[in-house]
Each structure stands twice: as structure tokens, then as C-alpha cells.
C-alpha positions in Angstrom: -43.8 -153.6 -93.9 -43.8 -157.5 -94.3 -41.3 -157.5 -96.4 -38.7 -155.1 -93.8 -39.2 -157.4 -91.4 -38.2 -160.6 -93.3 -34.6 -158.7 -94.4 -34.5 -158.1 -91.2 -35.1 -161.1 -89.8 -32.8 -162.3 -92.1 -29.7 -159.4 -91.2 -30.2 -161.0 -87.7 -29.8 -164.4 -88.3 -26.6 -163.5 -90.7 -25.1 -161.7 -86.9 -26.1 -164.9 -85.2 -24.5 -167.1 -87.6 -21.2 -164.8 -88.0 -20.9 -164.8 -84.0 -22.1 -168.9 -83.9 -19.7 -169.8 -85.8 -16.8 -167.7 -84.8 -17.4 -168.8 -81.1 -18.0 -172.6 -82.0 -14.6 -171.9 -84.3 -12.5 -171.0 -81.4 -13.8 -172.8 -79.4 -13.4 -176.5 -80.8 -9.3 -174.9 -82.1 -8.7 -174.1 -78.3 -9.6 -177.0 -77.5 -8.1 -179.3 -80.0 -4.6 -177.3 -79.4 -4.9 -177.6 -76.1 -5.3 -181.4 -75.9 -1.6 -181.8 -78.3 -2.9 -184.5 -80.4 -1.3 -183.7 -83.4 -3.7 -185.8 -85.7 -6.8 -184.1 -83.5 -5.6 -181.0 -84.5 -5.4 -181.6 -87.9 -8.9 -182.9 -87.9 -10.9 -180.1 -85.8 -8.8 -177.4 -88.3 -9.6 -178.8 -91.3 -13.2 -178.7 -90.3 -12.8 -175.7 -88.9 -11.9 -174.2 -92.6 -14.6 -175.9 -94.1 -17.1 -174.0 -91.4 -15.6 -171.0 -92.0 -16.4 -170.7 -95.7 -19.7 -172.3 -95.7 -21.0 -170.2 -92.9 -19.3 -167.9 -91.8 -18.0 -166.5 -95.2 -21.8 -166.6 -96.6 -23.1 -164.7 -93.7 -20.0 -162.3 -94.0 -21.1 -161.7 -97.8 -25.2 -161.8 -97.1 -24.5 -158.9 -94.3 -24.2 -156.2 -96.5 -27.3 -156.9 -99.0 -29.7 -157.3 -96.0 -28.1 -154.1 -94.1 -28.3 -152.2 -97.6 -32.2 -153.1 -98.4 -33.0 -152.5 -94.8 -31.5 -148.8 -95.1 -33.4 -148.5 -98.5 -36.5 -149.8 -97.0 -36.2 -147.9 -93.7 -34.6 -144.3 -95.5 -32.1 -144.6 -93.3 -29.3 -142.3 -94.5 -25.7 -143.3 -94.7 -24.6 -140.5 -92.6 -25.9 -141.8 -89.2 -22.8 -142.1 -87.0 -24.0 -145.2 -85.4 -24.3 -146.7 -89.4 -20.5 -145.2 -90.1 -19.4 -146.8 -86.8 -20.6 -150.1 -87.8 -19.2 -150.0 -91.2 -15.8 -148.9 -89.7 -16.1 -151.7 -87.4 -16.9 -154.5 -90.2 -14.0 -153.4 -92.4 -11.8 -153.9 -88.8 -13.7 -156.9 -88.4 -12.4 -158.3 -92.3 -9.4 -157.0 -91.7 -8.6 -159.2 -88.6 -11.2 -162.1 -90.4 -9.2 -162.5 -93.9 -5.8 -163.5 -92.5 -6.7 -165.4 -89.7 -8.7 -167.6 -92.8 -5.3 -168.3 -94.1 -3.9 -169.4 -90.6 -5.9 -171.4 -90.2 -5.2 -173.3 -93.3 -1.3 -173.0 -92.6 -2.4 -174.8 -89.1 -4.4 -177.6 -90.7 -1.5 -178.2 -93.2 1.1 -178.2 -90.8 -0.8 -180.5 -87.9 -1.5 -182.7 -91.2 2.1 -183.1 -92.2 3.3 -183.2 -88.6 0.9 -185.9 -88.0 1.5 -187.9 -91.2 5.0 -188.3 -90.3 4.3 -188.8 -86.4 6.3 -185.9 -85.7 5.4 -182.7 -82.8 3.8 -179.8 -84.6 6.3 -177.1 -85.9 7.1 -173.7 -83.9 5.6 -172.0 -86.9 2.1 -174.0 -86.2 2.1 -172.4 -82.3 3.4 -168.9 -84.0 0.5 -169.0 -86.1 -2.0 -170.3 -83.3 -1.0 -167.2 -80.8 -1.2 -164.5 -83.7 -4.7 -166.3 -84.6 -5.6 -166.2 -81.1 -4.3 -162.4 -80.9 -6.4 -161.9 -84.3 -10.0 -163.1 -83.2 -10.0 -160.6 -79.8 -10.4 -157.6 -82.3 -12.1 -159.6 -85.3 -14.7 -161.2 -82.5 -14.7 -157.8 -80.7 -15.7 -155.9 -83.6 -18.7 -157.8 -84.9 -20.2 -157.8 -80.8 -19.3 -154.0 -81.2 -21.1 -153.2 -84.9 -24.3 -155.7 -83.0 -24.8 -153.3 -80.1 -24.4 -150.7 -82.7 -27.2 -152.4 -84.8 -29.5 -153.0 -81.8 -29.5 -149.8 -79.5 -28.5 -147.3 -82.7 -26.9 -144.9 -79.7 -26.2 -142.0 -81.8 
């Protein structure tokens, strides 16, 4: 029994730590687009890529070893509709998660260059910063979804 809790203990943290970062990840974008400081920008988004593959990509990758030792641990069957839910969910989740990882390397680039030359940002940088925005609602969305789902196991 020991050893159920500590995977799950550890399948927790990984949901904190994928919701952490992807709120402290919009966050600190939002706010360094919002303040139009070209070279700020550049900054906070290349930071912002680093976070996101240290953390947020580990976490992303850990999820589904703990979830699948917890099932074997627990006998939980794969057929549980709250179970295929969540897994519908997290591939909804990747598919919003894997672009907007790209985006925001595209943004970094292009505040870089912009910045380096003491020129405004590029219409493609704010194209790219409304379809990121647009992305995270369903990518963020998801993962709060698939943590109810986890918790309260509703059906």
C-alpha cells in the first residue's frame, strides 16, 4: 500500500506542476506582451521555452507512467469512462500543448530579432500571440477537466 501512495503522490505533483507552470507561463507572456517592450518580450519568452521543456514537458511525459502503475496497482480497468474521458482529454490537451511549444519559440525569435534591430515586433509575432492565447483556453481547459476527472472519478 506504501508504495500506491508514493506513485500517487507523485501523479499529483506531476498535475500540479503541469497546471504551475502553464499558469506561471501565461501569465509572465501576458504580461510581458502587454507591457510592448520588445527586448522584455524576448526575454520572459525565451524563459518561458526553457520552463516549458524542463517542467512542464517532464511532467507531461511522467503523467502517464505514474497513471499507468497506479491503474496496475489499483486494478483499475481501462474501460472506466471517467479513465477514457481523461485520456481523451490529455490527447486534446497535447494537441493544443505541441504547437503552442512552437509559438512560442517563433515569438522569442521574432521579439529577439525585432529587438536586436530596435525595430516594433512583426504582425506575425501578435498573429502568433492571439492563436497562442486561443490555444491555451482548451490546452489549460483540458488538463483542469482530466484533474476533476482524476479526483471525483464521476462515472
Amino acid at each position: 500500500m506504501t508504495l500506491y501512495f508514493l506513485v500517487k503522490y507523485l501523479h499529483v505533483l506531476g498535475a500540479i506542476v503541469i497546471l504551475g507552470t502553464g499558469t506561471g507561463i501565461a501569465f509572465f507572456m501576458l504580461m510581458a506582451h502587454r507591457s510592448g517592450d520588445t527586448a522584455f518580450i524576448a526575454r520572459t519568452a525565451a524563459t518561458v521555452v526553457v520552463a516549458d521543456m524542463i517542467f512542464t514537458l517532464t511532467a507531461v511525459l511522467l503523467q502517464p507512467v505514474s497513471g499507468g502503475l497506479l491503474m496496475i496497482l489499483s486494478s483499475t480497468s481501462f474501460t472506466e469512462r471517467w479513465l477514457l474521458t481523461s485520456f481523451a482529454l490529455y490527447a486534446v490537451a497535447g494537441m493544443f500543448w505541441v504547437p503552442v511549444i512552437f509559438m512560442q519559440m517563433e515569438m522569442r525569435d521574432l521579439a529577439q530579432a525585432a529587438a536586436e534591430k530596435s525595430e516594433p515586433l512583426p504582425a506575425r509575432y501578435f498573429a502568433l500571440f492571439r492563436r497562442w492565447f486561443l490555444f491555451g483556453i482548451p490546452g489549460f481547459g483540458s488538463v483542469m477537466a482530466i484533474l476533476w476527472l482524476m479526483l471525483a472519478k464521476p462515472f
